[in-house]
Backbone as ProteinMPNN parsed JSONL, in Angstrom:
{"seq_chain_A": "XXXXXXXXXXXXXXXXXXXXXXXXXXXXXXXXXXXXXXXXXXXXXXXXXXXXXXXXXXXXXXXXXXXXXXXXXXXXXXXXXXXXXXXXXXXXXXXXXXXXXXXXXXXXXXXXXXXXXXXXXXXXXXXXXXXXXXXXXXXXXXXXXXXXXXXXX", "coords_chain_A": {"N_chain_A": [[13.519, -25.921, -3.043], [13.348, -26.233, 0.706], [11.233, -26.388, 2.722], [10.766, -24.8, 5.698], [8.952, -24.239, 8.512], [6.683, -24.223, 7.407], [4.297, -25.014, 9.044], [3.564, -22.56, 10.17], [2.555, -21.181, 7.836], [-0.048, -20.001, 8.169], [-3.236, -18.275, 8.115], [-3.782, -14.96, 9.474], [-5.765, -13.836, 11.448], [-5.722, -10.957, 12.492], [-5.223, -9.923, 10.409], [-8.412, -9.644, 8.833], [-9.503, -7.288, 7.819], [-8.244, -6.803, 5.871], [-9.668, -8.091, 3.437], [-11.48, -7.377, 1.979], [-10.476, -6.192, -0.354], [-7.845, -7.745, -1.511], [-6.581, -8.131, -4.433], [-5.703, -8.408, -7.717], [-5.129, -5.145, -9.437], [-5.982, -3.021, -11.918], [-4.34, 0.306, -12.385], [-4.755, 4.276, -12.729], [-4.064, 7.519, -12.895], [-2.922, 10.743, -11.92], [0.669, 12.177, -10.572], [2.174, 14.992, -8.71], [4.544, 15.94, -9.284], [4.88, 15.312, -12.112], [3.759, 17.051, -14.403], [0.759, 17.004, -16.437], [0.817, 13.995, -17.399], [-0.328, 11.27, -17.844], [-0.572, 8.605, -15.695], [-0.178, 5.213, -16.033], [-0.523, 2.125, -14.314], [-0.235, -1.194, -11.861], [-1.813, -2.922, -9.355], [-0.836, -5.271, -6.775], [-2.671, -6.713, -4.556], [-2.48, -9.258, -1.775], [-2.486, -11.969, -0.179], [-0.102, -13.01, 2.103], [2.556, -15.803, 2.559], [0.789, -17.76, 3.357], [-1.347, -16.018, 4.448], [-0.331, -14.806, 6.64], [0.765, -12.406, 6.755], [0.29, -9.622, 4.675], [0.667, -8.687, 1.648], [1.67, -5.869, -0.994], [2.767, -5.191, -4.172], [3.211, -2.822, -6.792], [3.074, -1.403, -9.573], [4.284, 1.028, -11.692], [4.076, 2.885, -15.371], [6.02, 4.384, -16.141], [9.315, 5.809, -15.68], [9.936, 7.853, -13.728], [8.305, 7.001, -11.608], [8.685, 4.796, -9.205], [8.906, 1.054, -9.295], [7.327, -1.153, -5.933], [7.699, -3.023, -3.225], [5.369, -4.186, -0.671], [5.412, -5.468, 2.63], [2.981, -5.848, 5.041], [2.117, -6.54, 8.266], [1.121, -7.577, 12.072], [1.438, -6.959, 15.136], [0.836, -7.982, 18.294], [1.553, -7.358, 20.662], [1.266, -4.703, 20.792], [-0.947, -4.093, 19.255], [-0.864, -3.349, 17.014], [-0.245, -2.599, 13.149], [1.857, -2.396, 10.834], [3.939, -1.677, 7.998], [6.617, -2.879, 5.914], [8.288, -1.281, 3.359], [10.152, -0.946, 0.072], [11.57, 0.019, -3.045], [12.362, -0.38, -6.12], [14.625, 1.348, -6.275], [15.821, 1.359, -4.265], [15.187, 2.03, -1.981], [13.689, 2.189, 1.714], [11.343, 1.768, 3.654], [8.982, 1.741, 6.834], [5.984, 1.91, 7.913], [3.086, 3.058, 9.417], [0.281, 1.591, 10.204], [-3.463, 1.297, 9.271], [-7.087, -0.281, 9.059], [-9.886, 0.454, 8.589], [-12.955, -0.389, 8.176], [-13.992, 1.226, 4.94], [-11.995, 1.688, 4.577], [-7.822, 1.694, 3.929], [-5.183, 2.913, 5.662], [-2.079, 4.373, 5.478], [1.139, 5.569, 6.889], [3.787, 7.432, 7.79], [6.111, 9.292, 9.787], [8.61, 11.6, 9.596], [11.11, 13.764, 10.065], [11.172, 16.36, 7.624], [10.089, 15.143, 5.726], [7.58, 13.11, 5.705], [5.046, 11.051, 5.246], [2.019, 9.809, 3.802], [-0.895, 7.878, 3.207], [-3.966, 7.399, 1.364], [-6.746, 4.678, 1.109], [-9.111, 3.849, -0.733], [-12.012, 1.664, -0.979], [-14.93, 0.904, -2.77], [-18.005, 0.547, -2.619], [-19.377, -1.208, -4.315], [-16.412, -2.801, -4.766], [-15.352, -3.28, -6.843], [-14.037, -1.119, -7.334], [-11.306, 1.153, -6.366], [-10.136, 4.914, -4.768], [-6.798, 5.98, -4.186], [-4.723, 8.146, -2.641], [-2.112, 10.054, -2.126], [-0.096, 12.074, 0.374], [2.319, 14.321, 1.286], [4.48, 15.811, 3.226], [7.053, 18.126, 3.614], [7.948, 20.032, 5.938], [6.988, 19.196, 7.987], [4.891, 20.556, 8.842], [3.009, 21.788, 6.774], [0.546, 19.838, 4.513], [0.812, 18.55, 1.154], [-0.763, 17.151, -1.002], [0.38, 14.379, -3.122], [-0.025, 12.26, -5.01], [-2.732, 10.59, -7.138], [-4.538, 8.31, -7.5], [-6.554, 5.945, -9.676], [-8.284, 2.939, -8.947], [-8.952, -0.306, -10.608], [-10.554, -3.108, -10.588], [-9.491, -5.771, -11.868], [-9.646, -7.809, -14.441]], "CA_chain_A": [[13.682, -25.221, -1.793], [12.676, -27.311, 1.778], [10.349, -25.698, 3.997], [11.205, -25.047, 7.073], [8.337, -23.709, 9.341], [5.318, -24.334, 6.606], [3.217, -24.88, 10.212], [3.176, -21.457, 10.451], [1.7, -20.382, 7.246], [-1.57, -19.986, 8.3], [-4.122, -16.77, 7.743], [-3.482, -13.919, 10.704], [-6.779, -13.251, 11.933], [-5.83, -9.612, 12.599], [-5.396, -9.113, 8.923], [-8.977, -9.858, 8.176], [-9.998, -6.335, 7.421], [-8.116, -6.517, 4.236], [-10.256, -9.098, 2.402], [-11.85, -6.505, 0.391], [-8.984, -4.913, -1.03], [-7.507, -8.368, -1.983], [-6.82, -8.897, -5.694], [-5.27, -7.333, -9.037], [-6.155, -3.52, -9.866], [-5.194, -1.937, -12.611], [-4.149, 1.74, -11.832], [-4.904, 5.192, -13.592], [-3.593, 8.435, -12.134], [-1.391, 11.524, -12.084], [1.806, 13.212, -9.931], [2.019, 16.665, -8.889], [5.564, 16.201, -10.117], [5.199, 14.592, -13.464], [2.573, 17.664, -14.68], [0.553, 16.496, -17.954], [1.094, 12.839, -17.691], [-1.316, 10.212, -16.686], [0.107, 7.141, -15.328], [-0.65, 3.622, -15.878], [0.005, 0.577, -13.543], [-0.793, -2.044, -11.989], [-0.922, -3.302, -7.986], [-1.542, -6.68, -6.409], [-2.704, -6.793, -3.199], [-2.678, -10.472, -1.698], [-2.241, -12.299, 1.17], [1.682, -14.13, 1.683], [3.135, -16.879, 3.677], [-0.582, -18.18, 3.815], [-2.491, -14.99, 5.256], [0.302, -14.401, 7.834], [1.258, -11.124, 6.336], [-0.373, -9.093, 3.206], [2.096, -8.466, 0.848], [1.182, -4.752, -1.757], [3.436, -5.45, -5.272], [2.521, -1.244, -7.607], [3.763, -1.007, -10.75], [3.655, 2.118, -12.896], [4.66, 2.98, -16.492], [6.811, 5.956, -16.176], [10.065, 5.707, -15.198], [9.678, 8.454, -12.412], [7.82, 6.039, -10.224], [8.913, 3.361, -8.925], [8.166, -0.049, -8.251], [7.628, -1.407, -5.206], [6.871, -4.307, -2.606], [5.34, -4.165, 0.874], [4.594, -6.588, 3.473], [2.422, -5.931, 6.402], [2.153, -7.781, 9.435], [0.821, -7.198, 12.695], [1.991, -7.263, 16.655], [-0.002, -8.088, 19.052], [1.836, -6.597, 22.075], [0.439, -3.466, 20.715], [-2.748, -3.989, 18.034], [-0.271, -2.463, 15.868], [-0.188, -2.762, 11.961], [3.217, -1.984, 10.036], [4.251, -1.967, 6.542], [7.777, -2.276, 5.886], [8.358, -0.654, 2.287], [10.683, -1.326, -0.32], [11.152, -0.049, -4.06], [13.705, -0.673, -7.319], [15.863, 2.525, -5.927], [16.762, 0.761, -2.849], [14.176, 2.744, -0.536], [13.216, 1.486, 2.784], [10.846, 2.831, 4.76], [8.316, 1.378, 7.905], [5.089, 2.695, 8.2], [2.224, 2.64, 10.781], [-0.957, 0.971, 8.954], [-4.594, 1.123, 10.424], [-7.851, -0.284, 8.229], [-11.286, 1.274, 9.12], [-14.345, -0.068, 7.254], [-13.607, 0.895, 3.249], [-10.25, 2.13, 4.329], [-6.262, 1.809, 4.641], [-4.508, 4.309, 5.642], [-0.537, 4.15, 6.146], [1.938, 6.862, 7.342], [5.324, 7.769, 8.235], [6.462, 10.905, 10.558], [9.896, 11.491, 9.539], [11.926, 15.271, 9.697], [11.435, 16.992, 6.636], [9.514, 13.968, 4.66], [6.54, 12.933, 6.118], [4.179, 10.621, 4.228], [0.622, 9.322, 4.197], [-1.544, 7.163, 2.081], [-5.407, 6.86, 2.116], [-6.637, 3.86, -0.329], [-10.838, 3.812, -0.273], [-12.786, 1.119, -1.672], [-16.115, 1.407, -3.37], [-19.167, -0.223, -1.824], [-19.107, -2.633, -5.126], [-15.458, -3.302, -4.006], [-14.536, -3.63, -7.748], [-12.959, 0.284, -7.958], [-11.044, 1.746, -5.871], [-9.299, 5.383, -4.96], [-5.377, 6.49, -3.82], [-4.532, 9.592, -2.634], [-0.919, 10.178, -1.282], [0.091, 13.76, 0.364], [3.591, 14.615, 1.631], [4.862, 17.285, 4.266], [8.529, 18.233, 4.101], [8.222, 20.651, 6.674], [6.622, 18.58, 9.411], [3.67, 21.049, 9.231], [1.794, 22.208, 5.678], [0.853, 18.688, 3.878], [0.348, 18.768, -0.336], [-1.178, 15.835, -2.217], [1.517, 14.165, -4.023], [-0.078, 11.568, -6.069], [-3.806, 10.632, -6.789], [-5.035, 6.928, -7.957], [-8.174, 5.396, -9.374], [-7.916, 1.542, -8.924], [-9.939, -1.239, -11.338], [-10.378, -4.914, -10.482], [-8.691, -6.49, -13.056], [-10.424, -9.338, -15.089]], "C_chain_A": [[12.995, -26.021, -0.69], [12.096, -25.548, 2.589], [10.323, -25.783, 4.987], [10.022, -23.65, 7.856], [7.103, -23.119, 8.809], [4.261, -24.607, 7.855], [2.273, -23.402, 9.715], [2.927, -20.425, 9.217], [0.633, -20.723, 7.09], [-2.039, -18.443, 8.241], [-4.198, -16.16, 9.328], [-4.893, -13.262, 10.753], [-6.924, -11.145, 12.168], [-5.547, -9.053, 11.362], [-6.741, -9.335, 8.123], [-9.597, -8.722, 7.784], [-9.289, -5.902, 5.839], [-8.884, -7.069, 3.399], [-10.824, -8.396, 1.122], [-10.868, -6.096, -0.609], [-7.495, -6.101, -1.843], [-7.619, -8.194, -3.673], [-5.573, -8.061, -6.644], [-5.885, -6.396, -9.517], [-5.162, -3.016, -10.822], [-5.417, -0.238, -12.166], [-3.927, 3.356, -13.008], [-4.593, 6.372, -12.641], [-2.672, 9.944, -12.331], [-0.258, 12.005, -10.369], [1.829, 14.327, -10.14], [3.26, 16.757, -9.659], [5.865, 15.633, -11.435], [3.588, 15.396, -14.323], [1.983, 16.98, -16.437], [1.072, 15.095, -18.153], [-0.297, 12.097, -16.914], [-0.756, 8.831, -16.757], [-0.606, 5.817, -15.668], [0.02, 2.762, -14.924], [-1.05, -0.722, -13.249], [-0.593, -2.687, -10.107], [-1.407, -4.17, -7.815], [-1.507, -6.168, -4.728], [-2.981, -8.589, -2.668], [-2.076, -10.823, -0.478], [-0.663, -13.251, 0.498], [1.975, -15.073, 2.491], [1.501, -17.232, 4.157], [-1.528, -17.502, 4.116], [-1.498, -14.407, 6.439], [0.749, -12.821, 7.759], [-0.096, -11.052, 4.861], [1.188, -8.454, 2.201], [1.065, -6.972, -0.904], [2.643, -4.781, -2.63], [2.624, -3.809, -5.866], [3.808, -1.547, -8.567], [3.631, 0.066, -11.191], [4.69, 2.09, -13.407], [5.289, 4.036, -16.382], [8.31, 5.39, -14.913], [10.483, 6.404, -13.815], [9.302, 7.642, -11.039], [7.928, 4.68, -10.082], [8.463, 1.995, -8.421], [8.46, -0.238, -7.223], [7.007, -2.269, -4.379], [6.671, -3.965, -1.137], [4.892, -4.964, 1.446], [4.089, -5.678, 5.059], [1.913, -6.867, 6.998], [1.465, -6.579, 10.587], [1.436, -7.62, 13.928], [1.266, -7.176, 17.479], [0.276, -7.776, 20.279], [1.077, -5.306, 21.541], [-0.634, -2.878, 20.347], [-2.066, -2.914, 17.262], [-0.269, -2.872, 14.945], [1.266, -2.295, 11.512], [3.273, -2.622, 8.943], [5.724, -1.709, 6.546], [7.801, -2.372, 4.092], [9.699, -0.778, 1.585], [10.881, -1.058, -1.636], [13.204, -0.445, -4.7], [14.52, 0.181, -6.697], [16.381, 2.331, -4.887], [16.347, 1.477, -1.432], [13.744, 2.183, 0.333], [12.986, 2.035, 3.453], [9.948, 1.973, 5.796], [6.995, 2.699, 8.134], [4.015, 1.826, 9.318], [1.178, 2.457, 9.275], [-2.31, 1.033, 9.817], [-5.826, 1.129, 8.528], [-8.89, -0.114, 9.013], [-12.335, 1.073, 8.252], [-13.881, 0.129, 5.533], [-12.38, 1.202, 3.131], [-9.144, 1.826, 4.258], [-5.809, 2.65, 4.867], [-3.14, 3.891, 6.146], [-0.021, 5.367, 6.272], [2.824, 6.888, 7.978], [5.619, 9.14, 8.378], [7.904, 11.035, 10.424], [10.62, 13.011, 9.244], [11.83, 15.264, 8.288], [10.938, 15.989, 5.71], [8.766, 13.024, 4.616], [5.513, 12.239, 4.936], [2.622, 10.219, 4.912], [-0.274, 9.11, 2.929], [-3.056, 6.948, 2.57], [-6.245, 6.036, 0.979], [-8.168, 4.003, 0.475], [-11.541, 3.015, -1.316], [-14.707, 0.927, -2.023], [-16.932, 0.572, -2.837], [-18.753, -1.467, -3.06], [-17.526, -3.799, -5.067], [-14.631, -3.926, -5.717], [-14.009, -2.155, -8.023], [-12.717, 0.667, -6.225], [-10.357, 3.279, -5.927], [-8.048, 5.583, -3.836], [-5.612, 7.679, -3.637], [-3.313, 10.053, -1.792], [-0.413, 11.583, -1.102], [1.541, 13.54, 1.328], [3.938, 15.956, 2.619], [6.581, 16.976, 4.363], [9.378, 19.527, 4.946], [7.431, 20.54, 7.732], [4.859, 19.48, 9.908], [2.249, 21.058, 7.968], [2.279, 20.603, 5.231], [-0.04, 18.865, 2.633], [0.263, 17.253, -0.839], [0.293, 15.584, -3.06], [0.957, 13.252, -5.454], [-2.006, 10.747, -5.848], [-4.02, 9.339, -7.952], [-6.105, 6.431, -8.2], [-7.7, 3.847, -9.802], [-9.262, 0.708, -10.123], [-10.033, -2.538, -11.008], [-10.176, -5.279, -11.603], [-9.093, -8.108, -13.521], [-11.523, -9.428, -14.157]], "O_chain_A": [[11.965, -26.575, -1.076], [12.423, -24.38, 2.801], [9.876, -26.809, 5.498], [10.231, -22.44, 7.757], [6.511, -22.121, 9.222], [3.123, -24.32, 7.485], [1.157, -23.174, 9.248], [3.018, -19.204, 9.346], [0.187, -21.492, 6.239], [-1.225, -17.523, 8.32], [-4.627, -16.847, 10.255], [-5.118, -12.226, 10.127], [-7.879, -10.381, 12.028], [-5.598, -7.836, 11.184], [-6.633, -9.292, 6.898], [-10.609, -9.075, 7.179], [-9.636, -5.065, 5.005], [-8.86, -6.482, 2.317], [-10.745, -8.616, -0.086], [-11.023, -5.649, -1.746], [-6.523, -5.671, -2.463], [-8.746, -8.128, -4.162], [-4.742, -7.266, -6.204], [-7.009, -6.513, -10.005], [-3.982, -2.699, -10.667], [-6.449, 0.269, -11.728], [-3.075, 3.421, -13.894], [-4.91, 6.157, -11.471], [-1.669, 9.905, -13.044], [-0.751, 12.055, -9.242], [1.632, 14.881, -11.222], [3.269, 17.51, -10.632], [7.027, 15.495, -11.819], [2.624, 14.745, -14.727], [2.725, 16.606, -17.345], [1.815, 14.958, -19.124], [-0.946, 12.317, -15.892], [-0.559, 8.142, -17.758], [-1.798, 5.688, -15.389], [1.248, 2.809, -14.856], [-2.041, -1.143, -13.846], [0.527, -2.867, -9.629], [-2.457, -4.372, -8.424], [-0.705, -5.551, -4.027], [-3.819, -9.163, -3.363], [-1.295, -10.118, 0.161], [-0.283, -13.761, -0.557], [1.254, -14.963, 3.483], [1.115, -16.937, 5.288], [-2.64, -18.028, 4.15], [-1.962, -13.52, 7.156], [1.038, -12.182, 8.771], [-0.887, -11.846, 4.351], [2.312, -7.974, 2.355], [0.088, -7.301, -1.576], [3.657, -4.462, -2.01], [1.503, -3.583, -5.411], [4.995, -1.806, -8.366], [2.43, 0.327, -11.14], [5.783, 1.727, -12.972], [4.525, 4.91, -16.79], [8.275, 4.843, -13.811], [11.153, 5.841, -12.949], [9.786, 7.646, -9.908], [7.414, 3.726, -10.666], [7.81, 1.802, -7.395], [9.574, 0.159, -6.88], [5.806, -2.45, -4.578], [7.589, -3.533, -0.44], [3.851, -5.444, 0.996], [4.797, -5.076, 5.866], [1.357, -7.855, 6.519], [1.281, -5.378, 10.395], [2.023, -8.701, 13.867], [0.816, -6.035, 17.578], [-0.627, -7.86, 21.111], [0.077, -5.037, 22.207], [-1.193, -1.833, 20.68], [-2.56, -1.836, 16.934], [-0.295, -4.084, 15.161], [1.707, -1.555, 12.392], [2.863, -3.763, 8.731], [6.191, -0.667, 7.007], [7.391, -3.393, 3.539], [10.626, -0.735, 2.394], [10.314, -2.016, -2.162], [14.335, -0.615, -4.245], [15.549, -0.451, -6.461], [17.336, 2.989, -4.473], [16.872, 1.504, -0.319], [13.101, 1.242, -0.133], [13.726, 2.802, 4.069], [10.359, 0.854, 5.488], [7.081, 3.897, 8.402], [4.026, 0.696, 9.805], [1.198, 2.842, 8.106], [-2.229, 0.821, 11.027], [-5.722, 1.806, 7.505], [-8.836, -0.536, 10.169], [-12.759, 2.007, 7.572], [-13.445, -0.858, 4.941], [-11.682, 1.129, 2.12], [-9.282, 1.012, 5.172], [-6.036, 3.542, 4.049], [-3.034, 3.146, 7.12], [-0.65, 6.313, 5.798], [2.731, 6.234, 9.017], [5.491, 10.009, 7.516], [8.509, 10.456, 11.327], [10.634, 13.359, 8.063], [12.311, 14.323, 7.658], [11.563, 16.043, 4.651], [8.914, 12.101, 3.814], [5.248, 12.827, 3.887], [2.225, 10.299, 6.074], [-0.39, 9.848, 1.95], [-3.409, 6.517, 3.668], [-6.458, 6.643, -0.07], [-8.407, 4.178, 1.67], [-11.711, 3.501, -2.434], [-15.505, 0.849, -1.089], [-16.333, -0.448, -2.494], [-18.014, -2.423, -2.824], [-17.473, -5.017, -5.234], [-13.687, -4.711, -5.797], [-13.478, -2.045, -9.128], [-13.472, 0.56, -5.258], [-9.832, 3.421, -7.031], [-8.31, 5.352, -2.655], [-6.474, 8.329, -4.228], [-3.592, 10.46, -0.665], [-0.258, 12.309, -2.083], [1.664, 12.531, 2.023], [3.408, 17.05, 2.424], [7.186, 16.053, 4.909], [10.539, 19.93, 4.873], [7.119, 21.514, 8.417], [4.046, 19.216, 10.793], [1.1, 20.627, 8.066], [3.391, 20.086, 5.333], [-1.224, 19.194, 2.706], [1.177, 16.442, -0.986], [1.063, 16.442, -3.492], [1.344, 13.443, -6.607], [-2.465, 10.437, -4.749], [-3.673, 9.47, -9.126], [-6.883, 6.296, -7.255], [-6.945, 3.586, -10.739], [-10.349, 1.247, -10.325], [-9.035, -3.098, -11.462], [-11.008, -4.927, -12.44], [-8.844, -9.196, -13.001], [-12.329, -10.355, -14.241]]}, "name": "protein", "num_of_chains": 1, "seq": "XXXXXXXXXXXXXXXXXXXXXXXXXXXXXXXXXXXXXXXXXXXXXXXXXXXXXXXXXXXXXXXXXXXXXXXXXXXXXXXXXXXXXXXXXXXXXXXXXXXXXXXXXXXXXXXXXXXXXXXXXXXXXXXXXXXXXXXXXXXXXXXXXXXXXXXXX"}
């Protein structure tokens, strides 16, 4: 493959609040909708195209949940963050992204299916947890899915 515009993979200064949260985690967890199961996976978090973006790869063992890949980037007309989202079932979604100290938090306002993710890493920065809640009536919002992360090797 030729490379065309290898300049420009260099590390995006406005993504340096991920550094912690870089690496391979294995993932332990359940779904409100998959009662009596506990999940296994597996997510990479890592920088792509050099640091220019972050790129979030989740696996889990259960056929219910799907994989999926996200890249975030940032825009500097606004000091905005975005994730655009992506799994095996052909889902595509765009979320707003904002990191705060041990946090991420992403989220999407959408009629009737409203999401939001809050990932929190541990002072030692080798565990982390997930905690994803859902509103499909734009008002009451219920936990959907709850994650404890591991640094891996």
């Amino acid at each position: 493959m030729t490379h065309i515009a290898n300049e420009a993979e260099i590390h995006n200064p406005r993504l340096d609040a991920f550094e912690p949260f870089i690496g391979v985690w294995n993932t332990v967890g359940h779904h409100s909708m998959i009662a009596g199961v506990t999940l296994h996976g597996r997510t990479s978090i890592d920088w792509h195209e050099g640091g220019g973006f972050v790129c979030v790869r989740s696996d889990v063992v259960e056929d219910k949940i799907p994989s999926a890949i996200s890249i975030i980037g940032s825009d500097d007309a606004s000091s905005r963050l975005t994730m655009s989202y992506f799994d095996e079932r052909g889902v595509s979604r765009r979320f707003d992204v904002e990191v705060a100290g041990n946090e991420i938090r992403w989220w999407r306002t959408a009629p009737g299916f409203s999401q939001r993710f809050v990932l929190t890493i541990a002072a030692d920065r080798k565990t982390m947890r997930g905690v994803s809640s859902l509103s499909k009536d734009d008002e009451t919002w219920e936990q959907d899915m709850e994650l404890s992360y591991s640094l891996s090797g």
